[in-house]
PDB file of N, CA, C and O in Angstrom, chain B, residues numbered from 101:
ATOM      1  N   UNK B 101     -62.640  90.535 -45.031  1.00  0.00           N
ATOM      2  CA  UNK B 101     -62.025  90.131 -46.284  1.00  0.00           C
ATOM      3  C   UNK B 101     -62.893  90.654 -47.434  1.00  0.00           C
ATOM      4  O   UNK B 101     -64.090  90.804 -47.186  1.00  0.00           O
ATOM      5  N   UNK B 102     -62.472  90.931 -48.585  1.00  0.00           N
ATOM      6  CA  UNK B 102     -63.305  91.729 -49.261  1.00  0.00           C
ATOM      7  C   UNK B 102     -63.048  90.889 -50.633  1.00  0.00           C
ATOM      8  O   UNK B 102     -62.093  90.345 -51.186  1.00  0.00           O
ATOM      9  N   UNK B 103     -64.691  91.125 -50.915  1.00  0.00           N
ATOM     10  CA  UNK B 103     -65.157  90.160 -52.209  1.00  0.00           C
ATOM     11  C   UNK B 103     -64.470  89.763 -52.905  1.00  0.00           C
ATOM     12  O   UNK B 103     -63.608  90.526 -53.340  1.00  0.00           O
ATOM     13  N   UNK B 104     -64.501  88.553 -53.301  1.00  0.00           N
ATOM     14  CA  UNK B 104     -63.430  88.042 -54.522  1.00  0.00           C
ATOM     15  C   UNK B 104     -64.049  88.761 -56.112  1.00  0.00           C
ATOM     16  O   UNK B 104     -65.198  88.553 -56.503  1.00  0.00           O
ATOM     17  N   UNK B 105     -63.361  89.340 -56.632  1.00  0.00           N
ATOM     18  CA  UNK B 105     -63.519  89.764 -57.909  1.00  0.00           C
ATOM     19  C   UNK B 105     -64.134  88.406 -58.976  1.00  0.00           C
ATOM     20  O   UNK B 105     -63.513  87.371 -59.221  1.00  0.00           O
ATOM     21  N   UNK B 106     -65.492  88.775 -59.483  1.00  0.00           N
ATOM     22  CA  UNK B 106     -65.713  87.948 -60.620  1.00  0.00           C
ATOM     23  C   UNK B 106     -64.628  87.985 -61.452  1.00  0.00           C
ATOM     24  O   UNK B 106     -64.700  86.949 -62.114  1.00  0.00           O
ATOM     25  N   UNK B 107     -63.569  88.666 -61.817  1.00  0.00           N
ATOM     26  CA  UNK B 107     -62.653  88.412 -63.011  1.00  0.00           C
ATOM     27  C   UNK B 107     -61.502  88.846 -62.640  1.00  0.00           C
ATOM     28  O   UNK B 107     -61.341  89.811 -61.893  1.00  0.00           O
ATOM     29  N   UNK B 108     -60.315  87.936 -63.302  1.00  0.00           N
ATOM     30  CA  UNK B 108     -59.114  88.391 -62.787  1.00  0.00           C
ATOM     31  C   UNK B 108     -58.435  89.224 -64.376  1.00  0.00           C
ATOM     32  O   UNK B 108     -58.487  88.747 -65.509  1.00  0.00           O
ATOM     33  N   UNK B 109     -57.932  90.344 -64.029  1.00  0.00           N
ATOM     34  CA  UNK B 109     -56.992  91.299 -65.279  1.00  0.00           C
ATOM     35  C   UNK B 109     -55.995  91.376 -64.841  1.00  0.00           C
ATOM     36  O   UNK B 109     -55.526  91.863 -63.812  1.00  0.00           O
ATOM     37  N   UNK B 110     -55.389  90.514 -66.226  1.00  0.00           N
ATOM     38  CA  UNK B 110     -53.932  89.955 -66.443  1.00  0.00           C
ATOM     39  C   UNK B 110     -53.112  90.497 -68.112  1.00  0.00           C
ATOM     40  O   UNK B 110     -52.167  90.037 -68.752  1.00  0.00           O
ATOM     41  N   UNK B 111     -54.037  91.658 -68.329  1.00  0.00           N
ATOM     42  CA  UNK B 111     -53.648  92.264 -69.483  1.00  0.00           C
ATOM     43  C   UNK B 111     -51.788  93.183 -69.177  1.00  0.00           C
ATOM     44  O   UNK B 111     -51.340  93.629 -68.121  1.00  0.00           O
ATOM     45  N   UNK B 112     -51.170  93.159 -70.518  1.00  0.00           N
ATOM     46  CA  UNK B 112     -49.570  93.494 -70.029  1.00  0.00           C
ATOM     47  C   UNK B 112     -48.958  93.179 -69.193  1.00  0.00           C
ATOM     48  O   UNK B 112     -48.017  93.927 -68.931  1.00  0.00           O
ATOM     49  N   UNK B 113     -49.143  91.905 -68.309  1.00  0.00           N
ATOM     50  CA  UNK B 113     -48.383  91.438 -67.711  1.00  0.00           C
ATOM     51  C   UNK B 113     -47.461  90.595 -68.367  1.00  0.00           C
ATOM     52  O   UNK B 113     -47.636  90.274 -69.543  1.00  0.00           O
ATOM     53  N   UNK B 114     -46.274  90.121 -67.555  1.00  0.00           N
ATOM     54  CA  UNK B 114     -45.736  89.366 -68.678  1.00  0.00           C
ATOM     55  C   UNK B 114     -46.266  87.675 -67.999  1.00  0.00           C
ATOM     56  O   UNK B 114     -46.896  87.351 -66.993  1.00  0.00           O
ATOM     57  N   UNK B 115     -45.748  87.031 -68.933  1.00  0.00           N
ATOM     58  CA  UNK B 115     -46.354  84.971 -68.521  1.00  0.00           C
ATOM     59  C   UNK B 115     -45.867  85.052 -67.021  1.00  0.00           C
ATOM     60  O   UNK B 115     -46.729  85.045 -66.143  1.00  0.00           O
ATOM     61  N   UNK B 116     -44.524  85.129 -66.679  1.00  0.00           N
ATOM     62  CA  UNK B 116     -43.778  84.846 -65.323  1.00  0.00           C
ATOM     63  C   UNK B 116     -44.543  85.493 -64.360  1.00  0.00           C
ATOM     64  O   UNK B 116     -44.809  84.964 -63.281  1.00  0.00           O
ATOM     65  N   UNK B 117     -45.007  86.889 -64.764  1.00  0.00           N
ATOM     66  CA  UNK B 117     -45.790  87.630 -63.447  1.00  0.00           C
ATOM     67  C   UNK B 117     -47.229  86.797 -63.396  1.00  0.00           C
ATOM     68  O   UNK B 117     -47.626  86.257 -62.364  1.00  0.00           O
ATOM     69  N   UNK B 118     -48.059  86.765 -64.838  1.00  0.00           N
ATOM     70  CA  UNK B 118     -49.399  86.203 -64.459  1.00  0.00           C
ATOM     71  C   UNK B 118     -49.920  84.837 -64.049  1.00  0.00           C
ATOM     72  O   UNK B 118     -51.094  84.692 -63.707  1.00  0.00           O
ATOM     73  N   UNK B 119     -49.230  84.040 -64.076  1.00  0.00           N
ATOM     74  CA  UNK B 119     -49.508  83.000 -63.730  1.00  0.00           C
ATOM     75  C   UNK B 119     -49.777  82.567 -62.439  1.00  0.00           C
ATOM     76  O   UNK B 119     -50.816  82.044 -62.036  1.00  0.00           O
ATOM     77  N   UNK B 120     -48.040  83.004 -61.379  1.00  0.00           N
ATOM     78  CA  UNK B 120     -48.887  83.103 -59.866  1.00  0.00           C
ATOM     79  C   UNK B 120     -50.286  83.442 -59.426  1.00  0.00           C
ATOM     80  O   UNK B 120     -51.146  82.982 -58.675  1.00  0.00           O
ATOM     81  N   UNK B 121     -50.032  84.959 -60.643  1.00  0.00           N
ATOM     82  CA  UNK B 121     -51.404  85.750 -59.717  1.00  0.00           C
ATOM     83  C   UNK B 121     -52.580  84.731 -60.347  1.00  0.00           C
ATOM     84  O   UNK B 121     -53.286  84.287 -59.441  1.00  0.00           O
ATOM     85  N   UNK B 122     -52.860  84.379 -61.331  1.00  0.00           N
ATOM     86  CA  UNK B 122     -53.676  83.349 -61.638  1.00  0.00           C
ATOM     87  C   UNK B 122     -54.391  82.263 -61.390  1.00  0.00           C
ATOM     88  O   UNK B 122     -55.574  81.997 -61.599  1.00  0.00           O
ATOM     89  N   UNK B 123     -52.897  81.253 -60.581  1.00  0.00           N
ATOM     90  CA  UNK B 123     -53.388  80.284 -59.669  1.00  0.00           C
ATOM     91  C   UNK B 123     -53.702  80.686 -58.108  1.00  0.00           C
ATOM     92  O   UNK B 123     -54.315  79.908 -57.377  1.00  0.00           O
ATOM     93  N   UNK B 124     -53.272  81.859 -57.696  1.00  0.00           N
ATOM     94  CA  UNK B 124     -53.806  82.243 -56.710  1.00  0.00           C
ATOM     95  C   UNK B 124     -55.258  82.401 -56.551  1.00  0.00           C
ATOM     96  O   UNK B 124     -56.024  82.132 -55.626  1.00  0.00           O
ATOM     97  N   UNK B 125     -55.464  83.064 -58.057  1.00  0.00           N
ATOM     98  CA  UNK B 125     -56.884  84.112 -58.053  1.00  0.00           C
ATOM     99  C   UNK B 125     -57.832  82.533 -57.888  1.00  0.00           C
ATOM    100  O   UNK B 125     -58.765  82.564 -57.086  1.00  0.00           O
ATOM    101  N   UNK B 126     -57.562  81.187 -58.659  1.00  0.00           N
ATOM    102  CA  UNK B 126     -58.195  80.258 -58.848  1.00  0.00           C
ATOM    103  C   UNK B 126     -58.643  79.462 -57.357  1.00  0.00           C
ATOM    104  O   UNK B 126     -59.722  79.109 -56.880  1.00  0.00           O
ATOM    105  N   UNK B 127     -57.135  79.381 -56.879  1.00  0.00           N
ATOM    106  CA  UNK B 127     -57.487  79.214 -55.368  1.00  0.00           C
ATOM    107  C   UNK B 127     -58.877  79.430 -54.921  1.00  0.00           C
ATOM    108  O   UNK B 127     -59.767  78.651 -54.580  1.00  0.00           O
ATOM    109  N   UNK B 128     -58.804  80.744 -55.025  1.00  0.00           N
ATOM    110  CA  UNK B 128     -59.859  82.005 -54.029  1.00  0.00           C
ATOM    111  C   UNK B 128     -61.202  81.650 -54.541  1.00  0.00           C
ATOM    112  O   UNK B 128     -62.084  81.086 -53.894  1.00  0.00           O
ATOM    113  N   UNK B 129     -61.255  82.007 -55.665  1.00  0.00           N
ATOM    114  CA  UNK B 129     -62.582  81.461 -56.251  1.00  0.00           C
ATOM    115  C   UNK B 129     -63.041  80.283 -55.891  1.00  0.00           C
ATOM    116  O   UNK B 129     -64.254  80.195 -55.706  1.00  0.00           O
ATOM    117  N   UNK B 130     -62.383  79.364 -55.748  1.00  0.00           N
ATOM    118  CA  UNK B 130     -62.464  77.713 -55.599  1.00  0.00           C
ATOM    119  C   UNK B 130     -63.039  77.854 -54.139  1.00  0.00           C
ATOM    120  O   UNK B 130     -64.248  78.063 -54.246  1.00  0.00           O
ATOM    121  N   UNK B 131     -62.727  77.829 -53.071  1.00  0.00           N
ATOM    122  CA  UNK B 131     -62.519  78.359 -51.513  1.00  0.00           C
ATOM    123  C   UNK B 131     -63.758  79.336 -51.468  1.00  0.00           C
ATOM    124  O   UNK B 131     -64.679  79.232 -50.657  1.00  0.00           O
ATOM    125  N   UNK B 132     -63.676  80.099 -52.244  1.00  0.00           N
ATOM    126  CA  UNK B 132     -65.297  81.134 -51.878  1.00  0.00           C
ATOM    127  C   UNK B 132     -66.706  80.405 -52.612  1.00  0.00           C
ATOM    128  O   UNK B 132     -67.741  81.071 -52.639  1.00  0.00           O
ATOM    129  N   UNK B 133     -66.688  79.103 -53.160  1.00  0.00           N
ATOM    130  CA  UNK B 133     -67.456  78.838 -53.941  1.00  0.00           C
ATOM    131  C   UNK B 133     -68.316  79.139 -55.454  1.00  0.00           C
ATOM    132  O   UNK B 133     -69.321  78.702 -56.016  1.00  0.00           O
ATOM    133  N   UNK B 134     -66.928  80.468 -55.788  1.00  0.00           N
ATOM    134  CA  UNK B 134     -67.488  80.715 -56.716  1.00  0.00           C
ATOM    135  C   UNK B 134     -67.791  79.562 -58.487  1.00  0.00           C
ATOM    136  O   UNK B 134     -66.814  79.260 -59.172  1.00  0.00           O
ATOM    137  N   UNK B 135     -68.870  79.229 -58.789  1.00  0.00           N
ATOM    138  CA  UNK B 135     -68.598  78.777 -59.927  1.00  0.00           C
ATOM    139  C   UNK B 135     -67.883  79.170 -61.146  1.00  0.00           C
ATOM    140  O   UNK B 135     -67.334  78.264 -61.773  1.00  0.00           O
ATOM    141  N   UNK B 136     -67.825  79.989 -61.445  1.00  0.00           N
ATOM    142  CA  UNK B 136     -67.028  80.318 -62.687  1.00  0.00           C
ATOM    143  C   UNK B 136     -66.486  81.906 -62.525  1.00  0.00           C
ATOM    144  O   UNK B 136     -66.942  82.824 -61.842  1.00  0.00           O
ATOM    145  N   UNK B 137     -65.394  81.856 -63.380  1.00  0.00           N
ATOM    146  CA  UNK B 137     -64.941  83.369 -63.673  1.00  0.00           C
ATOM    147  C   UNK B 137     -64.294  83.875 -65.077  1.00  0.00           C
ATOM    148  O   UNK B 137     -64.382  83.098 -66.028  1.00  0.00           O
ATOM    149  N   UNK B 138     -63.704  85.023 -65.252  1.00  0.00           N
ATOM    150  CA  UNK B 138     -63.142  85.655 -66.770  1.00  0.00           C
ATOM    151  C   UNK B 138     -62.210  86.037 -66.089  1.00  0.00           C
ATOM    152  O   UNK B 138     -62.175  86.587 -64.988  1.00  0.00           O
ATOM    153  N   UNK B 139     -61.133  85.598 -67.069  1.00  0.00           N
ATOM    154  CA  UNK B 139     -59.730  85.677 -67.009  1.00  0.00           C
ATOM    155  C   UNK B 139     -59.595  86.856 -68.054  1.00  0.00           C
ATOM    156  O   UNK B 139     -60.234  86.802 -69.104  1.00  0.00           O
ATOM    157  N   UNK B 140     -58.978  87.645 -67.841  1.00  0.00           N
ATOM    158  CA  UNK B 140     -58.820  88.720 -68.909  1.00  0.00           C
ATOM    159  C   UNK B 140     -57.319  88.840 -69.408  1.00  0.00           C
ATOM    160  O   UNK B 140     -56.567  89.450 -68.648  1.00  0.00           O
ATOM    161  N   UNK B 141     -56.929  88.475 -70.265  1.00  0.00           N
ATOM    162  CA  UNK B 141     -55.877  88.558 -70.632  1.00  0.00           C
ATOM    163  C   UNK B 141     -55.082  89.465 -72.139  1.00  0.00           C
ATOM    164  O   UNK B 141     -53.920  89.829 -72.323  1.00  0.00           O
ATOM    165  N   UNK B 142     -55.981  89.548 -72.762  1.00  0.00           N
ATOM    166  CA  UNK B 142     -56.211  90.636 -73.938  1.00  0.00           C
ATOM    167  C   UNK B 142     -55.692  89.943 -75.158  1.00  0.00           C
ATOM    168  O   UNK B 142     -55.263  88.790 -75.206  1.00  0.00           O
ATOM    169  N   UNK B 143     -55.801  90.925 -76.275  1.00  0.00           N
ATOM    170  CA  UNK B 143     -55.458  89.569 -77.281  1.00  0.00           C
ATOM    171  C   UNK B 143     -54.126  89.630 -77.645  1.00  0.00           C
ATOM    172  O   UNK B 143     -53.398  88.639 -77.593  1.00  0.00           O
ATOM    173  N   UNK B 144     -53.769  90.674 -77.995  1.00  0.00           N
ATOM    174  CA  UNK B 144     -52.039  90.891 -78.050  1.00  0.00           C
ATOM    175  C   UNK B 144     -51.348  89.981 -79.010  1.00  0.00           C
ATOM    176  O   UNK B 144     -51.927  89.575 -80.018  1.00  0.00           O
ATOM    177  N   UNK B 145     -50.178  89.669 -78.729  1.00  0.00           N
ATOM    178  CA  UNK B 145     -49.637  88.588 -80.005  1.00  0.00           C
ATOM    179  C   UNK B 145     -50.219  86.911 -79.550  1.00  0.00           C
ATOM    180  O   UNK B 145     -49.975  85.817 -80.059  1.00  0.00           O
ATOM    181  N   UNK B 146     -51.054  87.302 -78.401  1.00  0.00           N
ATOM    182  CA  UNK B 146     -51.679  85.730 -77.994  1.00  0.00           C
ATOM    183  C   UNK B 146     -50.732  84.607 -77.426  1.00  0.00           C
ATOM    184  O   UNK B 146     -51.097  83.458 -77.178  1.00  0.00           O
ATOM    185  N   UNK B 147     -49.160  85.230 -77.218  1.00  0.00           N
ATOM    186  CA  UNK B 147     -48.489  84.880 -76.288  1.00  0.00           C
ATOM    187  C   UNK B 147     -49.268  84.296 -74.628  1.00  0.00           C
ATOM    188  O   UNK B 147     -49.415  83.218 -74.052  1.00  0.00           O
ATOM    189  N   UNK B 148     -49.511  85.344 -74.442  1.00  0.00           N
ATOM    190  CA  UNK B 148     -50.119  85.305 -72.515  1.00  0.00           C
ATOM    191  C   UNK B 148     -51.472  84.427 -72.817  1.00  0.00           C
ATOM    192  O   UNK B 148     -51.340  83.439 -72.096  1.00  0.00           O
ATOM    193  N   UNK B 149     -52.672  84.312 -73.513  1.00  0.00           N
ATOM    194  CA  UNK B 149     -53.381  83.544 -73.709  1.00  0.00           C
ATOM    195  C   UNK B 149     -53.021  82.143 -73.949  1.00  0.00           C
ATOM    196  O   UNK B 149     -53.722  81.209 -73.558  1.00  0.00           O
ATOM    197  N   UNK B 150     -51.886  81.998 -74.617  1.00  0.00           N
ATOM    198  CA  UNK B 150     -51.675  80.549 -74.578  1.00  0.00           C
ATOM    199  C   UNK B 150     -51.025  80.295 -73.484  1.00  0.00           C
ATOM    200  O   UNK B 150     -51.638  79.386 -72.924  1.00  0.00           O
ATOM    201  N   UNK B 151     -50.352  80.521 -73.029  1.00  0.00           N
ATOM    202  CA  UNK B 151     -49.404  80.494 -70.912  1.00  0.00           C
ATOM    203  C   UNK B 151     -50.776  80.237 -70.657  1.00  0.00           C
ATOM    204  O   UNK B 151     -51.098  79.075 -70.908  1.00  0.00           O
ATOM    205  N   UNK B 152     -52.007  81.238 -70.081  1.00  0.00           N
ATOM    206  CA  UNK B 152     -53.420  81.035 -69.887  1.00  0.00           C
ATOM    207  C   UNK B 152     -53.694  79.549 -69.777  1.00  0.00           C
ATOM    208  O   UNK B 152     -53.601  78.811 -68.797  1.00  0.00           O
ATOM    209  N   UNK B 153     -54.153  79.223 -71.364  1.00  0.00           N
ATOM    210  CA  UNK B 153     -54.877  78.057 -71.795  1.00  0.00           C
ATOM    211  C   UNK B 153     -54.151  76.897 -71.159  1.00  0.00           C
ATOM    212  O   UNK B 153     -54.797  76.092 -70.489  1.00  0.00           O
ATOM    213  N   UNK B 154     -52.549  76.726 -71.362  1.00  0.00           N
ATOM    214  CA  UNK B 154     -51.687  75.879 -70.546  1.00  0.00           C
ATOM    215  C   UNK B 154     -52.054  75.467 -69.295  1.00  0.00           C
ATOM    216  O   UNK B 154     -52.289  74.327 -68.894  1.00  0.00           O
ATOM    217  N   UNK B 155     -52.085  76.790 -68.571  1.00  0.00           N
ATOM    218  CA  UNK B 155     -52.067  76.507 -67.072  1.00  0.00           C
ATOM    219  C   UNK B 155     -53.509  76.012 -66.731  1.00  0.00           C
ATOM    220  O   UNK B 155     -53.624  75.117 -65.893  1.00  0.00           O
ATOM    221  N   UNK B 156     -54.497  76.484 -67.266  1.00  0.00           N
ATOM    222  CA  UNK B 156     -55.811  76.049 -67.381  1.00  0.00           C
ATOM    223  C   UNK B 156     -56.190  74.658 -67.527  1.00  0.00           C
ATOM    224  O   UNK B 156     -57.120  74.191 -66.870  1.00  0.00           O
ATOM    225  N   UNK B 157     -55.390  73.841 -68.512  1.00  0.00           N
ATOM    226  CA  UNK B 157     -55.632  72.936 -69.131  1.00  0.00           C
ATOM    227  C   UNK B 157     -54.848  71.608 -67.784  1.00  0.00           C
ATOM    228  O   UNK B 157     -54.975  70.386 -67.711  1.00  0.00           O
ATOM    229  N   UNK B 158     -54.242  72.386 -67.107  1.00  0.00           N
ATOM    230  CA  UNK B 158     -53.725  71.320 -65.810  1.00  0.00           C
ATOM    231  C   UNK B 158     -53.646  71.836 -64.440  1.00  0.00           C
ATOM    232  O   UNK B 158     -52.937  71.431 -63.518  1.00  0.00           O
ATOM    233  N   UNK B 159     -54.647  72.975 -64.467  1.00  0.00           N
ATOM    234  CA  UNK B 159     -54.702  73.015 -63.198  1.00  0.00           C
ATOM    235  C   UNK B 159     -56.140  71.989 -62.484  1.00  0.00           C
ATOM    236  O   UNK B 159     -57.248  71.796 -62.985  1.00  0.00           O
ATOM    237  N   UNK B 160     -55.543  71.454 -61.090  1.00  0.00           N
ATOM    238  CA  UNK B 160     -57.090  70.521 -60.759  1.00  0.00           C
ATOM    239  C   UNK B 160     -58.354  71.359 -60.403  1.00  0.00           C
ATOM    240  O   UNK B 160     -59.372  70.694 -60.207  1.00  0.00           O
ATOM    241  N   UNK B 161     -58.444  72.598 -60.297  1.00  0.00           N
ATOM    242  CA  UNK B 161     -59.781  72.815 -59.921  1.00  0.00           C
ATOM    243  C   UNK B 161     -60.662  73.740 -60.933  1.00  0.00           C
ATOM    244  O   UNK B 161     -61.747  74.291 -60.746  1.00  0.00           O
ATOM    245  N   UNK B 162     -59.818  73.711 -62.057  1.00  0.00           N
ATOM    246  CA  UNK B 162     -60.451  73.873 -63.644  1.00  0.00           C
ATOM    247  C   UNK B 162     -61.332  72.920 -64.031  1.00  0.00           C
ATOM    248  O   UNK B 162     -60.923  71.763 -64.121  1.00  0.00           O
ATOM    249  N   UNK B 163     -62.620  73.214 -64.313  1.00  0.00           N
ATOM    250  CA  UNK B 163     -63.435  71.784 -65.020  1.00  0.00           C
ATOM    251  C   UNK B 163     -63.410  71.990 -66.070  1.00  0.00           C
ATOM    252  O   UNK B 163     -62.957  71.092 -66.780  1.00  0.00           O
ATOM    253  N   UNK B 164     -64.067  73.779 -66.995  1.00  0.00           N
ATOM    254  CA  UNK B 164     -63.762  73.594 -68.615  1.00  0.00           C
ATOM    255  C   UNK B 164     -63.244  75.064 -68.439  1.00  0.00           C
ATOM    256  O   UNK B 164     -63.341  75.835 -67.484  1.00  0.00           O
ATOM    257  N   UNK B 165     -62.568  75.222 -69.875  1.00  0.00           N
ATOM    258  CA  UNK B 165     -62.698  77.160 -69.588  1.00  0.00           C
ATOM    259  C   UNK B 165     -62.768  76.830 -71.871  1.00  0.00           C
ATOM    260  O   UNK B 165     -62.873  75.805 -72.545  1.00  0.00           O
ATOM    261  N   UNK B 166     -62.640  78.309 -72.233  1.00  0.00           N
ATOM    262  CA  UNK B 166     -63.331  79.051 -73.179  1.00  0.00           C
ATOM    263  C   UNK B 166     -62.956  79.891 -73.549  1.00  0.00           C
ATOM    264  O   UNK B 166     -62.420  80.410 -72.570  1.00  0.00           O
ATOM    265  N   UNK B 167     -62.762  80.748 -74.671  1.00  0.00           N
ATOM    266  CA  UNK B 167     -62.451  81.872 -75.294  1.00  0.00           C
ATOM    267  C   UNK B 167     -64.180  82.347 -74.608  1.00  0.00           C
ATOM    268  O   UNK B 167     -65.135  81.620 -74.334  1.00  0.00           O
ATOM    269  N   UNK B 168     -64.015  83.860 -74.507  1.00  0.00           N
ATOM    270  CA  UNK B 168     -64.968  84.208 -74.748  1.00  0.00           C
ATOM    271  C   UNK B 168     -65.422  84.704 -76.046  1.00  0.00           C
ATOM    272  O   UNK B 168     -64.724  84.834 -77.051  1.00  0.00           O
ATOM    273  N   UNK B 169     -67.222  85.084 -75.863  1.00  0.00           N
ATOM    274  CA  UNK B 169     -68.379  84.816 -76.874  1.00  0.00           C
ATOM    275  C   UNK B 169     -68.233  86.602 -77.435  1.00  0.00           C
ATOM    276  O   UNK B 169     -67.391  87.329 -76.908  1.00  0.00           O
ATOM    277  N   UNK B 170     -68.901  86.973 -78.223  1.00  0.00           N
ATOM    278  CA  UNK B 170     -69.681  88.161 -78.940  1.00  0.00           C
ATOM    279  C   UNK B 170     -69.974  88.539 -77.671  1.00  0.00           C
ATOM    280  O   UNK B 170     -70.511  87.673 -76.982  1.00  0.00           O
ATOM    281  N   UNK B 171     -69.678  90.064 -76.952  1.00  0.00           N
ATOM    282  CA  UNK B 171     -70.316  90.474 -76.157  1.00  0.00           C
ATOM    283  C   UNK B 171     -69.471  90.184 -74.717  1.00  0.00           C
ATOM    284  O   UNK B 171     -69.342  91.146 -73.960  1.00  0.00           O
ATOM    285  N   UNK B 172     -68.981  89.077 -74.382  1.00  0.00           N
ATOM    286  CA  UNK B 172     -67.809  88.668 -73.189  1.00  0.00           C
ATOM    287  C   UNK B 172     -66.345  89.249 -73.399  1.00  0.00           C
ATOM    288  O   UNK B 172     -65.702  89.734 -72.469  1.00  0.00           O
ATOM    289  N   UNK B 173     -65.765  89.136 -74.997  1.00  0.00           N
ATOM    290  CA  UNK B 173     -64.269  89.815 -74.550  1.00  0.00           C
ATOM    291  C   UNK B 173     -64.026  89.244 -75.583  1.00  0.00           C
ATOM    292  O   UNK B 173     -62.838  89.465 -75.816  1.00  0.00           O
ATOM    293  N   UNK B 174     -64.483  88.580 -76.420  1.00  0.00           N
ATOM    294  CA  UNK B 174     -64.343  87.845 -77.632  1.00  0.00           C
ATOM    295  C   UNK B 174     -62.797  86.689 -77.220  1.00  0.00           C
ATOM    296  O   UNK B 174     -62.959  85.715 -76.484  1.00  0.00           O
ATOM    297  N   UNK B 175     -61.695  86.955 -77.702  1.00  0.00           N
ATOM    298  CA  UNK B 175     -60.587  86.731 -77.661  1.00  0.00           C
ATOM    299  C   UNK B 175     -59.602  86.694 -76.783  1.00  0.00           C
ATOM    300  O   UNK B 175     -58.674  85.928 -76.525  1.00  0.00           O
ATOM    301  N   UNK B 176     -60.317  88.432 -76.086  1.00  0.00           N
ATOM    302  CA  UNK B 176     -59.059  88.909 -75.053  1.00  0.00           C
ATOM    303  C   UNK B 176     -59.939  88.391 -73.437  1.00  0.00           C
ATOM    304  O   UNK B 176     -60.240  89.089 -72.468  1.00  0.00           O
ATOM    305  N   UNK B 177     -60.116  87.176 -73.641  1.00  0.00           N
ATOM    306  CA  UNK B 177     -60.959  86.911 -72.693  1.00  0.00           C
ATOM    307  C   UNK B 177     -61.670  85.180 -72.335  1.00  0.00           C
ATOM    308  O   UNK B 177     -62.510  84.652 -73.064  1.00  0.00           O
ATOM    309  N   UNK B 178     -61.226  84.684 -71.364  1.00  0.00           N
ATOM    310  CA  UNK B 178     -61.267  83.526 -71.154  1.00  0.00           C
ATOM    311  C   UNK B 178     -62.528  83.167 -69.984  1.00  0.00           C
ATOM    312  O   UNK B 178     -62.303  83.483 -68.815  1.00  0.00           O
ATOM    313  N   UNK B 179     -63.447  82.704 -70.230  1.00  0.00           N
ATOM    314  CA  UNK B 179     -64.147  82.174 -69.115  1.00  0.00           C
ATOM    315  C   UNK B 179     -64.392  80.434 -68.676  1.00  0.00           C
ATOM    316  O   UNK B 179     -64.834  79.426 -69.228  1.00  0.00           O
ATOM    317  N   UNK B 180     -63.725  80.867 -67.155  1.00  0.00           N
ATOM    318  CA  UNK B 180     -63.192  79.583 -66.811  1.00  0.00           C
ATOM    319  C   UNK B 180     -64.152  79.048 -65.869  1.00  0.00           C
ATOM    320  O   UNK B 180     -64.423  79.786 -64.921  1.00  0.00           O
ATOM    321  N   UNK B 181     -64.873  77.623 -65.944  1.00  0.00           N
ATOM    322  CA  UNK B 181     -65.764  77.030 -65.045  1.00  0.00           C
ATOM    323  C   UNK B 181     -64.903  76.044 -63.910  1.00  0.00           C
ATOM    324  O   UNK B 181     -64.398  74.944 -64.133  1.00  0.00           O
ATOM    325  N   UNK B 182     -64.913  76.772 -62.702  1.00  0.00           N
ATOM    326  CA  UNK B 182     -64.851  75.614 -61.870  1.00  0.00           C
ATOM    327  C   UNK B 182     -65.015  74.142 -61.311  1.00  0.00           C
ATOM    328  O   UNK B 182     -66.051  73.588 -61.681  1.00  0.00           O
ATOM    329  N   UNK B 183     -64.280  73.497 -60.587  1.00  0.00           N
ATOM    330  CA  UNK B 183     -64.747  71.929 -60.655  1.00  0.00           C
ATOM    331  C   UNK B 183     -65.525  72.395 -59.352  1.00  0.00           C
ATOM    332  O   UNK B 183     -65.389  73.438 -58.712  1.00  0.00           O
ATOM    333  N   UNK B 184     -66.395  71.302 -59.141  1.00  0.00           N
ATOM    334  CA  UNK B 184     -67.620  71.620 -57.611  1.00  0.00           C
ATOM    335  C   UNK B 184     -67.024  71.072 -56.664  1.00  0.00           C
ATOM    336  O   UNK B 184     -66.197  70.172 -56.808  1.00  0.00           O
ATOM    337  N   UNK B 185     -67.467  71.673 -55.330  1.00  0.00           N
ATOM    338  CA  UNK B 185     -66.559  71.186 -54.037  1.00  0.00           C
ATOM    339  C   UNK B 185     -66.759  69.812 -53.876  1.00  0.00           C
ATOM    340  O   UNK B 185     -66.187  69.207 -52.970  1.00  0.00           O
TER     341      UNK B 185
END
């Protein structure tokens, strides 16, 4: 099985396509122990970032997530902390 990607890119997708792949990607991470990851979603009309923040905001194995900082993706870029096993 081959490494789970530190970050999932979800740039031009539309909401309906990224979201599966999203909670999937969260799954995986969760299951491989990873603590945290970057959601890449880009900044665009900030449509798909808010779908993002939504699904974020109720999925259970989300603990916090974040715009990213100066240097992370600023905007077009979400880093999401896992809850611990």
């Amino acid at each position: 099985m081959p490494a789970l990607s530190p970050e999932l890119r979800l740039r031009r997708l539309r909401v309906d396509e990224a979201l599966p792949m999203l909670d999937g990607y969260l799954n995986d991470a969760f299951l491989s122990g990873t603590p945290s990851v970057r959601i890449v979603h880009g900044k665009g009309s900030g449509t798909l970032r808010r779908a993002v923040h939504q699904a974020l905001s109720e999925h259970p194995l989300v603990k916090s997530f974040r715009l990213g900082c100066w240097g992370e993706g600023d905007t077009g870029v979400t880093i999401v902390e896992l809850a611990n096993h």
